[in-house]
C-alpha positions, 0 to 999 in steps of 0.5 A: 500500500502507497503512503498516503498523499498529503505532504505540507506544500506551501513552500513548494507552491511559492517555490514553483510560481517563482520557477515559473515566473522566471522562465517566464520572463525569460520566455517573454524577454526573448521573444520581446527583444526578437520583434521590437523595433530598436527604437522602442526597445525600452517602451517594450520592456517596460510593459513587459515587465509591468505586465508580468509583474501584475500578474504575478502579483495577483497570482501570488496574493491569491496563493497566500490567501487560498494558503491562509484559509485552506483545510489543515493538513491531517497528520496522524500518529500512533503510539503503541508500547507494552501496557505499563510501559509509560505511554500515558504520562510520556503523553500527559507531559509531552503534550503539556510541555508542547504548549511551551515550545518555541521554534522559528517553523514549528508552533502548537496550539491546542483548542481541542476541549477534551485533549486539554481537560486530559492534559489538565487531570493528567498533569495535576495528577503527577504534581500532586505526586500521584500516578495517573489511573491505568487506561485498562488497555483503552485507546486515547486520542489526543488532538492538537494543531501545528503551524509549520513554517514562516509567517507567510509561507506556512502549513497548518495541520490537525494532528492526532496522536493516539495510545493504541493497546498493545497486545499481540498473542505470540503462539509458539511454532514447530521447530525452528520456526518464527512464531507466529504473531496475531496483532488483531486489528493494528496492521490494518490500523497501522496503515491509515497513519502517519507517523509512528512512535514505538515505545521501550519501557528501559526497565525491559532493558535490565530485566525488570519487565516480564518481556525481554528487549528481544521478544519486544524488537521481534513484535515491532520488527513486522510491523516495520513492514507493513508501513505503507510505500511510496514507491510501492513493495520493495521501496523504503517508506517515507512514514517517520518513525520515532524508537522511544525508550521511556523512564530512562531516569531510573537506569540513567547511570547505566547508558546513555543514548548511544550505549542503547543502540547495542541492546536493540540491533536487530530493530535498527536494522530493520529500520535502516532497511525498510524506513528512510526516517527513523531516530531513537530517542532517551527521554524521562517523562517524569525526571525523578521520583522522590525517596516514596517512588512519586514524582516530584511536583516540579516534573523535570523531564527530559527529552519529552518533546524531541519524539513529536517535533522530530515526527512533525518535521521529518514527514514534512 
C-alpha cells in the first residue's frame, strides 16, 4: 500500500510560481527583444515587465490567501508500547510541555476541549505526586494543531496522536520456526497513519519487565513492514518513525543514548532497511521520583518533546 498523499506544500507552491515566473520572463524577454523595433526597445520592456509583474502579483496574493484559509493538513500518529510501559504520562507531559515550545517553523496550539481537560487531570495528577489511573488497555486520542513554517509561507495541520493497546498473542511454532504473531486489528490500523512512535519501557532493558528487549524488537520488527510505500513493495517508506525508550531516569547511570543502540540491533536494522526516517530517542517523562517512588511536583523531564517535533518535521 502507497503512503498516503498529503505532504505540507506551501513552500513548494511559492517555490514553483517563482520557477515559473522566471522562465517566464525569460520566455517573454526573448521573444520581446526578437520583434521590437530598436527604437522602442525600452517602451517594450517596460510593459513587459509591468505586465508580468501584475500578474504575478495577483497570482501570488491569491496563493497566500487560498494558503491562509485552506483545510489543515491531517497528520496522524500512533503510539503503541507494552501496557505499563509509560505511554500515558510520556503523553500527559509531552503534550503539556508542547504548549511551551518555541521554534522559528514549528508552533502548537491546542483548542481541542477534551485533549486539554486530559492534559489538565493528567498533569495535576503527577504534581500532586500521584500516578495517573491505568487506561485498562483503552485507546486515547489526543488532538492538537501545528503551524509549520514562516509567517507567510506556512502549513497548518490537525494532528492526532493516539495510545493504541498493545497486545499481540505470540503462539509458539514447530521447530525452528518464527512464531507466529496475531496483532488483531493494528496492521490494518497501522496503515491509515502517519507517523509512528514505538515505545521501550528501559526497565525491559535490565530485566525488570516480564518481556525481554528481544521478544519486544521481534513484535515491532513486522510491523516495520507493513508501513505503507511510496514507491510501492520493495521501496523504503517515507512514514517517520520515532524508537522511544521511556523512564530512562531510573537506569540513567547505566547508558546513555548511544550505549542503547547495542541492546536493540536487530530493530535498527530493520529500520535502516525498510524506513528512510527513523531516530531513537532517551527521554524521562517524569525526571525523578522522590525517596516514596512519586514524582516530584516540579516534573523535570527530559527529552519529552524531541519524539513529536522530530515526527512533525521529518514527514514534512
Amino acid at each position: 500500500m502507497k503512503a498516503k498523499k498529503g505532504r505540507l506544500r506551501s513552500g513548494l507552491l511559492y517555490k514553483q510560481m517563482l520557477r515559473i515566473f522566471g522562465f517566464s520572463t525569460i520566455f517573454f524577454s526573448y521573444i520581446f527583444i526578437s520583434n521590437a523595433p530598436p527604437e522602442q526597445t525600452l517602451n517594450y520592456y517596460a510593459l513587459m515587465y509591468m505586465s508580468l509583474g501584475s500578474v504575478f502579483g495577483v497570482v501570488f496574493f491569491v496563493a497566500v490567501i487560498y494558503n491562509m484559509y485552506k483545510e489543515p493538513v491531517e497528520f496522524k500518529v500512533l503510539l503503541i508500547g507494552p501496557p505499563q510501559s509509560g505511554k500515558t504520562i510520556f503523553i500527559t507531559v509531552m503534550l503539556h510541555k508542547l504548549k511551551d515550545f518555541l521554534d522559528e517553523r514549528l508552533l502548537f496550539t491546542f483548542d481541542d476541549r477534551n485533549t486539554i481537560a486530559a492534559i489538565a487531570k493528567g498533569i495535576e495528577y503527577l504534581t500532586n505526586q500521584q500516578w495517573l489511573p491505568s487506561t485498562n488497555g483503552s485507546a486515547n486520542s489526543y488532538k492538537i494543531r501545528a503551524k509549520i513554517g514562516t509567517r507567510i509561507f506556512n502549513d497548518s495541520m490537525k494532528i492526532n496522536v493516539v495510545d493504541m493497546p498493545f497486545k499481540p498473542k505470540v503462539t509458539p511454532a514447530e521447530g525452528d520456526n518464527p512464531p507466529n504473531i496475531n496483532y488483531g486489528d493494528l496492521i490494518g490500523t497501522l496503515k491509515n497513519y502517519d507517523g509512528l512512535m514505538l515505545f521501550i519501557d528501559s526497565q525491559v532493558v535490565v530485566g525488570n519487565r516480564p518481556i525481554s528487549i528481544d521478544e519486544l524488537q521481534d513484535l515491532y520488527i513486522p510491523l516495520l513492514k507493513e508501513l505503507p510505500r511510496d514507491g510501492g513493495e520493495g521501496s523504503k517508506t517515507s512514514i517517520p518513525v520515532a524508537i522511544i525508550f521511556s523512564k530512562t531516569d531510573s537506569i540513567e547511570f547505566l547508558m546513555n543514548p548511544l550505549a542503547m543502540r547495542k541492546f536493540i540491533p536487530k530493530l535498527l536494522e530493520a529500520c535502516k532497511k525498510e524506513c528512510k526516517n527513523y531516530r531513537m530517542f532517551y527521554v524521562s517523562s517524569i525526571g525523578n521520583v522522590d525517596a516514596l517512588n512519586m514524582p516530584l511536583p516540579s516534573l523535570p523531564s527530559k527529552n519529552v518533546i524531541d519524539p513529536m517535533t522530530w515526527t512533525v518535521k521529518a514527514w514534512e
